[in-house]
C-alpha positions as CSV (number, residue, x, y, z in Angstrom):
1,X,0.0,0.0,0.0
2,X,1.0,3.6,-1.0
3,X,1.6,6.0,2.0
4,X,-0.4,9.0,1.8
5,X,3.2,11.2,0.6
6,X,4.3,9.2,-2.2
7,X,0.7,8.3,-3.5
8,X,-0.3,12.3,-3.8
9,X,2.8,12.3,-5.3
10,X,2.8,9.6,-7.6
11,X,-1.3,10.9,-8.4
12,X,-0.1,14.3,-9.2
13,X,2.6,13.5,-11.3
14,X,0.5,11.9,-13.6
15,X,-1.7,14.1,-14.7
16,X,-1.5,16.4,-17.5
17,X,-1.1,20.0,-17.9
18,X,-4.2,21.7,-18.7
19,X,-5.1,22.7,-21.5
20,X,-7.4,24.8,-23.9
21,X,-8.4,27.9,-24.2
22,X,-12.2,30.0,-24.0
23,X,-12.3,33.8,-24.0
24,X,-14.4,35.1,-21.3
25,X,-15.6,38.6,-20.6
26,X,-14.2,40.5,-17.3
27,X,-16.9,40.2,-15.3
28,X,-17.5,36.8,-15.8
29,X,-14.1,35.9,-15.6
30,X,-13.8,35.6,-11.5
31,X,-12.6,32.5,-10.4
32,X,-11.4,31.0,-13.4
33,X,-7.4,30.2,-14.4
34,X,-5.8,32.2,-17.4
35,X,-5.0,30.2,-20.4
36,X,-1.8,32.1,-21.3
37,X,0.7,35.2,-19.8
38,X,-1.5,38.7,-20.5
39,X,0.7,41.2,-21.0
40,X,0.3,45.3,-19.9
41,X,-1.1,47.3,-22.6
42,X,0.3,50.7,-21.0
43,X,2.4,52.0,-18.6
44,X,1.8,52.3,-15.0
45,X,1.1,54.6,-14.0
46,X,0.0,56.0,-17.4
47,X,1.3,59.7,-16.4
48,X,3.3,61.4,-13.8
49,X,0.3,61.7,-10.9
50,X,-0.6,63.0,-7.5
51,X,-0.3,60.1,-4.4
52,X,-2.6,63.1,-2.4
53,X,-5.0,65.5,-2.2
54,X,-2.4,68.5,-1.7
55,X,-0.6,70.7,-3.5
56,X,2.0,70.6,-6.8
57,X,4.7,72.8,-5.7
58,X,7.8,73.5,-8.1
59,X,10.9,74.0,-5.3
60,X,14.3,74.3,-7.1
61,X,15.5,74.8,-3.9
62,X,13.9,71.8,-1.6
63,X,13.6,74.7,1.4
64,X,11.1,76.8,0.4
65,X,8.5,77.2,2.3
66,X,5.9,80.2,0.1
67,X,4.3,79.8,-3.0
68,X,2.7,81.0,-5.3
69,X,-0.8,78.8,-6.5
70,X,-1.3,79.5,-9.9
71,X,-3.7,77.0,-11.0
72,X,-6.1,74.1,-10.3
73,X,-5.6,70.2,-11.4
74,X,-8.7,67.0,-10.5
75,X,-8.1,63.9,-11.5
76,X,-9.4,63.3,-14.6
77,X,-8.0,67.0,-16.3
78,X,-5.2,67.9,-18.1
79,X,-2.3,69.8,-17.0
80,X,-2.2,72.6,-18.7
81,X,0.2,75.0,-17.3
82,X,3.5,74.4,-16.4
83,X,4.8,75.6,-13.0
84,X,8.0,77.6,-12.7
85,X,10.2,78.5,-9.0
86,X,8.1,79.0,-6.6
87,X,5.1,78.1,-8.3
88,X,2.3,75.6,-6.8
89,X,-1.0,74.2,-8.3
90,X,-3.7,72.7,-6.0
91,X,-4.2,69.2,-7.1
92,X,-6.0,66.2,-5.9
93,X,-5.4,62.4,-5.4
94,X,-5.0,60.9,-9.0
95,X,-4.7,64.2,-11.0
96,X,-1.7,64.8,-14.0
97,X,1.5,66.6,-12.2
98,X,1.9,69.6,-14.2
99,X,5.1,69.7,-16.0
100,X,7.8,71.6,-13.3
101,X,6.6,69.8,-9.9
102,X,9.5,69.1,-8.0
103,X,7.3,67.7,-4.9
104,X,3.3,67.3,-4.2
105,X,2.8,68.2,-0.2
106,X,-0.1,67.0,1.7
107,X,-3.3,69.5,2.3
108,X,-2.5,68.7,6.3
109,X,0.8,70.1,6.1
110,X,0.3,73.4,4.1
111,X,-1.9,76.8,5.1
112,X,-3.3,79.0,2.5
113,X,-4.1,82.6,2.2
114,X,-5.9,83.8,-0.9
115,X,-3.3,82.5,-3.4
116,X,-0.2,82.6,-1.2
117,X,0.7,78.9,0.2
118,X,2.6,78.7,3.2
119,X,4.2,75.1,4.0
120,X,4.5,73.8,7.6
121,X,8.0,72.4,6.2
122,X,9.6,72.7,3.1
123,X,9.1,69.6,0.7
124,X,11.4,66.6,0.4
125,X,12.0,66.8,-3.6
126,X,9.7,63.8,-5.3
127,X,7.6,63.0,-2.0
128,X,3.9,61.9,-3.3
129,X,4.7,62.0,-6.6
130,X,3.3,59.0,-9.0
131,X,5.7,59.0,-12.2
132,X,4.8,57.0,-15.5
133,X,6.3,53.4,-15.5
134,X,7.4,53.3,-11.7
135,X,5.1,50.4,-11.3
136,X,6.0,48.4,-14.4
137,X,5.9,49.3,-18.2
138,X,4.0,48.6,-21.4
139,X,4.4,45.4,-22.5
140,X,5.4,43.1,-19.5
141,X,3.7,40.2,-18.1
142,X,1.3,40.9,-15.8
143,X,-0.1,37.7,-14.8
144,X,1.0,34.3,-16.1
145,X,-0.8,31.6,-17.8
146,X,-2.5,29.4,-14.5
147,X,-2.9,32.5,-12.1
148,X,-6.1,32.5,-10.4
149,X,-8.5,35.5,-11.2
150,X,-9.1,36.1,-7.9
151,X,-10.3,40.1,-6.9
152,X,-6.6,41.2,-7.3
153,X,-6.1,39.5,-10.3
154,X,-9.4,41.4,-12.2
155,X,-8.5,44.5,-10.6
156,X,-5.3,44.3,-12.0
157,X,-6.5,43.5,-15.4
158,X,-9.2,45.7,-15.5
159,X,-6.7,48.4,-15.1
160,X,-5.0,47.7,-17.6
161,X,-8.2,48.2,-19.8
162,X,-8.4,44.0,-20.7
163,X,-12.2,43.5,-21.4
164,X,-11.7,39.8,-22.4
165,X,-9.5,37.1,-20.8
166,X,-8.2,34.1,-21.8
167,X,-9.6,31.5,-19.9
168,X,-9.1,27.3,-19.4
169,X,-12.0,25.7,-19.7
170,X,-13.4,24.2,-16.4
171,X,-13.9,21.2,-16.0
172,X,-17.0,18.7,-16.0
173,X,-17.0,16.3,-12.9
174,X,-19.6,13.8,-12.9
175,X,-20.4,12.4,-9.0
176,X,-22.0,9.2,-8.1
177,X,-23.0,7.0,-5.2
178,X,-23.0,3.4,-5.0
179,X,-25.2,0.8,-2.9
180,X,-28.3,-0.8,-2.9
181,X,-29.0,0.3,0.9
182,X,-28.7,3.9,-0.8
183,X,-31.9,6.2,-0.8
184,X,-32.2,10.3,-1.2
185,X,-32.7,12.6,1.2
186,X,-36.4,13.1,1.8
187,X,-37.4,10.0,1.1
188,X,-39.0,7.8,3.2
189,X,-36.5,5.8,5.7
190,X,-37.4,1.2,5.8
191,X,-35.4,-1.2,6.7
192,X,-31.6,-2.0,5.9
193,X,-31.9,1.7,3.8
194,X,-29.5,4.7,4.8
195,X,-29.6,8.3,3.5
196,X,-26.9,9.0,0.5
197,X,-24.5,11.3,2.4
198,X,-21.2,10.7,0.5
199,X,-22.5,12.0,-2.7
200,X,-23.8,15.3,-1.2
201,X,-21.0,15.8,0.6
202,X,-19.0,15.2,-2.7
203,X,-21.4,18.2,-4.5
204,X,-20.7,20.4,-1.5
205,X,-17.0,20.0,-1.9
206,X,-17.3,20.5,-5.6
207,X,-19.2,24.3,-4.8
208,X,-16.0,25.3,-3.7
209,X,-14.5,24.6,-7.3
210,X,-14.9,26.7,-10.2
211,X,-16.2,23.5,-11.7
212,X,-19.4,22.0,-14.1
213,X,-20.8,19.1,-12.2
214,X,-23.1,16.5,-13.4
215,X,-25.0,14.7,-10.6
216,X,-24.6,11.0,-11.5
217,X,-27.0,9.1,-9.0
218,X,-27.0,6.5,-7.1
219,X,-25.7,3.3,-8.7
220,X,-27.2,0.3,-8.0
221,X,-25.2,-2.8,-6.7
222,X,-25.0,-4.3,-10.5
223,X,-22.4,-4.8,-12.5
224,X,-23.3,-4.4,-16.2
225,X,-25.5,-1.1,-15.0
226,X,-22.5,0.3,-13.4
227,X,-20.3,-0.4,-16.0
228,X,-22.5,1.6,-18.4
229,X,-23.0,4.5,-16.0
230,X,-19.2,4.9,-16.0
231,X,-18.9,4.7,-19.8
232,X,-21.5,7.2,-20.8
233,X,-19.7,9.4,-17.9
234,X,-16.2,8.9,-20.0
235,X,-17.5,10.0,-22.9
236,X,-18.4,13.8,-22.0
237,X,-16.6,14.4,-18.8
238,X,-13.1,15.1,-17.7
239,X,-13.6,13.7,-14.2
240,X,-15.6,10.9,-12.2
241,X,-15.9,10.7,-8.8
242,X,-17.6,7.7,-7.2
243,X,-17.9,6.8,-3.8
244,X,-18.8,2.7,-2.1
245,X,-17.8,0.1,-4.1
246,X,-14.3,0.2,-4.5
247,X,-13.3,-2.7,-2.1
248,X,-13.5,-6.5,-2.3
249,X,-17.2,-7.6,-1.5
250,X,-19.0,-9.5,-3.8
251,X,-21.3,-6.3,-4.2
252,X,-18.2,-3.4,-4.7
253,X,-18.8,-3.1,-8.5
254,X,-16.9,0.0,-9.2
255,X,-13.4,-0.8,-9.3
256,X,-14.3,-3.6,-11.5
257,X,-16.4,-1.8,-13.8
258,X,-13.2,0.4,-14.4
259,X,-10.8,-2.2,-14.9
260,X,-13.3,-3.7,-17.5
261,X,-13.3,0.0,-19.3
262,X,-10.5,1.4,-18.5
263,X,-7.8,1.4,-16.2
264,X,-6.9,1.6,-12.4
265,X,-3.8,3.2,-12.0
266,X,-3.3,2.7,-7.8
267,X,-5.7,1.0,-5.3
268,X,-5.5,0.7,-1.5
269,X,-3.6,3.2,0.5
270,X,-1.9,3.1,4.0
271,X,-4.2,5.8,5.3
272,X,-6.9,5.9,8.3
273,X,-9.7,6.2,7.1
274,X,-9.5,5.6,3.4
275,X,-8.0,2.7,2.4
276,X,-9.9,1.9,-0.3
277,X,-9.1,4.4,-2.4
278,X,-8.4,4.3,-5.6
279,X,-7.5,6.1,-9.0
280,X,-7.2,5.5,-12.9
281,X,-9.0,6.8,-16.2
282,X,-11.5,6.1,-18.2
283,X,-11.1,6.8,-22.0
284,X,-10.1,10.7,-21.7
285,X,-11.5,11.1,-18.4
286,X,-9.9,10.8,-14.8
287,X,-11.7,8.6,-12.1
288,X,-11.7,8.8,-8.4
289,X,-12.9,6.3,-6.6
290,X,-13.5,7.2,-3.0
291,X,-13.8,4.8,-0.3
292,X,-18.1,4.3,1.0
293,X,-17.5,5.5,4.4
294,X,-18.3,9.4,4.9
295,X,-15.2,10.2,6.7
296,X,-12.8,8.0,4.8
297,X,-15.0,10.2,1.6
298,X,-14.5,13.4,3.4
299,X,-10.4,12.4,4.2
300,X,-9.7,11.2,1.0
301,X,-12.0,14.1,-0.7
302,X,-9.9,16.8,1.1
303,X,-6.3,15.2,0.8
304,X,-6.0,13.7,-2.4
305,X,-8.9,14.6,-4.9
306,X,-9.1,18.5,-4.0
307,X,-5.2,18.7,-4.6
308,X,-5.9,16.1,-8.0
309,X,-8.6,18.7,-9.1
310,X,-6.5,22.1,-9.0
311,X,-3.6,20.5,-11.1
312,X,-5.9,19.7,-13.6
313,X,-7.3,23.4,-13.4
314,X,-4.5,24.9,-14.0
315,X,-2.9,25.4,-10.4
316,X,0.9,24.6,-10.4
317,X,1.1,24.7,-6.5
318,X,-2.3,22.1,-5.7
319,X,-0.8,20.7,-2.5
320,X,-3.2,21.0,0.7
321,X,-2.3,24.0,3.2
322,X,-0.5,22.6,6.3
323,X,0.3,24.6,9.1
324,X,2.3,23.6,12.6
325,X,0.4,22.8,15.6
326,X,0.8,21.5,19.1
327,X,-0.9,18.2,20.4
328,X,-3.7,19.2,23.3
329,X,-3.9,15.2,23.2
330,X,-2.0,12.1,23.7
331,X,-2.0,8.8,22.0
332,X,-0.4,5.8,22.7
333,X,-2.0,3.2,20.5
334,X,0.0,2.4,17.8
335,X,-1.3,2.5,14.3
336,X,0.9,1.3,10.9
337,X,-0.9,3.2,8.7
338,X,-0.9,7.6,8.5
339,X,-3.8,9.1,10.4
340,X,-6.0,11.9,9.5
341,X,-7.8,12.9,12.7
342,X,-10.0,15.3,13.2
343,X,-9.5,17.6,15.4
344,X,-10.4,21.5,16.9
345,X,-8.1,24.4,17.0
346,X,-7.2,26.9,19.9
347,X,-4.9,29.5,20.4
348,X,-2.4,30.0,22.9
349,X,0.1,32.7,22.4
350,X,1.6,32.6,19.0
351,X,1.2,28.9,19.1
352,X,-2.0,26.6,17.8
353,X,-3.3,23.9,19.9
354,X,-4.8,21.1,18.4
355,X,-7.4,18.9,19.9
356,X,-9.2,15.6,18.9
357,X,-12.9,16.2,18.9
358,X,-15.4,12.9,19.8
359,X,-16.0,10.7,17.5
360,X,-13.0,9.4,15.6
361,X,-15.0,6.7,13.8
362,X,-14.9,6.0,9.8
363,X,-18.8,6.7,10.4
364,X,-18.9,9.5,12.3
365,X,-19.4,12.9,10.2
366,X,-20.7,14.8,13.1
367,X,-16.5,15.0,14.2
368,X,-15.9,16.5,10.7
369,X,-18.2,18.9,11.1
370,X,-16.9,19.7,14.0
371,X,-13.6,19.7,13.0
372,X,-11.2,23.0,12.2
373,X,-8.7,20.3,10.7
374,X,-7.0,17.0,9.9
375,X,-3.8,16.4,12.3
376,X,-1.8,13.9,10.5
377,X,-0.2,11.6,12.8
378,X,2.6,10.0,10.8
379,X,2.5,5.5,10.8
380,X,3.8,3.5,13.7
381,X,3.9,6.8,16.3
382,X,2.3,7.7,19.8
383,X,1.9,11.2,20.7
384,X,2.2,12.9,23.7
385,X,0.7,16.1,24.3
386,X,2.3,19.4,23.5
387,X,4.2,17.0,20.5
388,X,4.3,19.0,17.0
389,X,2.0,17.9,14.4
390,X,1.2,19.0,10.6
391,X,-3.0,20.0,10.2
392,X,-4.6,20.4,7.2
393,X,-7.2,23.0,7.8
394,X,-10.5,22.3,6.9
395,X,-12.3,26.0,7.4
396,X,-11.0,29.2,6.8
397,X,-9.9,31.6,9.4
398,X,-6.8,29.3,10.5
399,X,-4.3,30.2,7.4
């Protein structure tokens, strides 16, 4: 069995770059990754500017402390008069320095009587001036090909005057279930029946993507049925996910139904919970198979297919966030494979205390809702409290 390491790993570095291209207006762009570099269409700033709402002065000297205000500059007009010694304009945030400013000085820190302008200081030569370029210049990269259009990223576009980005497509991830005991939510609960969970939980973590999902179903325990459901999901999507029925019963149909159309490229892994899991393709299409139990799901969702999903998005840094923490718990039992507990967060100090919340069973999503993160406690080790651990956090507010 793969350890956790080497099988995200291994699972990463076999999938492919991503590829394609769709051009997508601005405002619809947010979220997505950019196909290719864009480039700045014009300097930046465009023209020497004011960093204040102040006043232009023009100090040969840099100890002056009178001028003479000659004119009056908003953003948006054109400087149209040049100052000369001893000159000043009164000019807000934004606004074109007129040619001959030597230094742009706060409103605070000046008094003015009819036209005459008396500083509180004299000017330190350049302060709160904007010049053309100083941020970058026509013509180089602004973002790269992958980059995230997050708020920044559009702002920064935007400013540029870019109306329509290139784009990667997002991808299509089809999600099923698989069981027989399987019903929907709302439906009336009889015997030996259990509400789907896994594949809910799966379309929940799938919100979070910038994804198309198709929701799949429930599959039934059957093998030919299963096998078809798979193939028609080959044909028009990029991903599968499935969850139940990749272990060895006589009723886990799903890692056989790949093997018969496609391939499994890694089963079983030395993890707690998730052992079962598995990965391969399907014609074009990459398949995950998760193992049935909703924590094992939820472990193996976070760990290996979130990370799985942002490489083949476009993100060249997909690994999971981990950040340092101290033990608020002990363990002694020792267990060969890596652990992924759950667990809740304090503070103490500079210093993050971790600690296990009830309910550590394979079953038992009430402890990952509970949970801030996953403490990974590496294979064949007790811990003793105030030991440090790696967490993966699970909700934002703890990176």
């Amino acid at each position: 069995m793969l350890d956790y390491h080497a099988a995200l790993a291994t699972l990463l570095d076999g999938l492919p770059q991503a590829e394609g291209c769709e051009s997508l207006a601005l405002a619809q762009a947010a979220g997505r990754r950019l196909a290719r570099d864009v480039e700045a269409c014009f300097d930046a700033p465009q023209f020497d500017n004011s960093a204040m709402d102040g006043y232009a002065v023009c100090d040969a000297s840099a100890q002056a402390s009178r001028f003479h205000v000659v004119s009056r500059i908003a953003a948006g007009d054109v400087a149209q008069t040049a100052l000369k010694d001893g000159e000043a304009a009164r000019i807000f945030t934004g606004a074109p320095l007129p040619v001959g400013t030597t230094a742009v000085v706060a409103q605070e820190d000046t008094t003015r009587e009819a036209d005459v302008l008396l500083l509180n200081q004299p000017a330190r030569a350049g302060q709160h001036m904007r010049l053309q370029g100083e941020e970058y210049a026509a013509g180089a990269t602004l973002l790269t090909a992958g980059t995230l259009l997050d708020p920044a990223a559009i702002a920064l576009l935007a400013s540029q005057g870019h109306a329509v980005l290139p784009v990667l497509p997002r991808l299509k991830v089809a999600v099923f279930s698989s069981g027989n005991e399987l019903i929907e939510p709302g439906e009336a609960l009889t015997a030996g029946k259990i509400f789907d969970a896994n594949r809910y939980q799966l379309l929940a973590w799938l919100a979070r993507f910038n994804v198309e999902t198709i929701d799949g179903g429930i599959l039934p325990d059957d093998a030919v049925m299963t096998r078809a459901a798979l193939a028609r999901a080959s044909e028009t999507c990029d991903v599968i996910l499935s969850s139940g029925g990749v272990s060895v019963g006589e009723e886990d149909h799903v890692r056989s139904a790949l093997e018969a159309i496609g391939k499994i490229t890694a089963w079983k892994l030395a993890i707690k919970p998730g052992k079962p899991f598995a990965w391969g393709r399907a014609g074009a299409a990459h398949v995950f198979m998760l193992p049935g139990n909703p924590v094992a799901t939820f472990v193996t969702f976070h760990q290996l297919v979130a990370p799985a999903l942002r490489r083949l998005s476009g993100d060249d840094q997909p690994l999971p966030v981990a950040i340092k923490v101290r033990a608020g718990f002990s363990k002694t039992r020792i267990e060969p494979r890596r652990e992924f507990q759950r667990a809740r967060l304090r503070q103490e100090g500079d210093i993050y205390v971790a600690d296990l919340v009830k309910g550590q069973g394979s079953a038992m999503l009430s402890a990952c809702a509970a949970a801030d993160v996953l403490v990974e406690i590496p294979p064949s080790s007790s811990v003793a409290i105030g030991d440090t651990l790696l967490a993966y956090p699970l909700k934002k507010g703890w990176v």
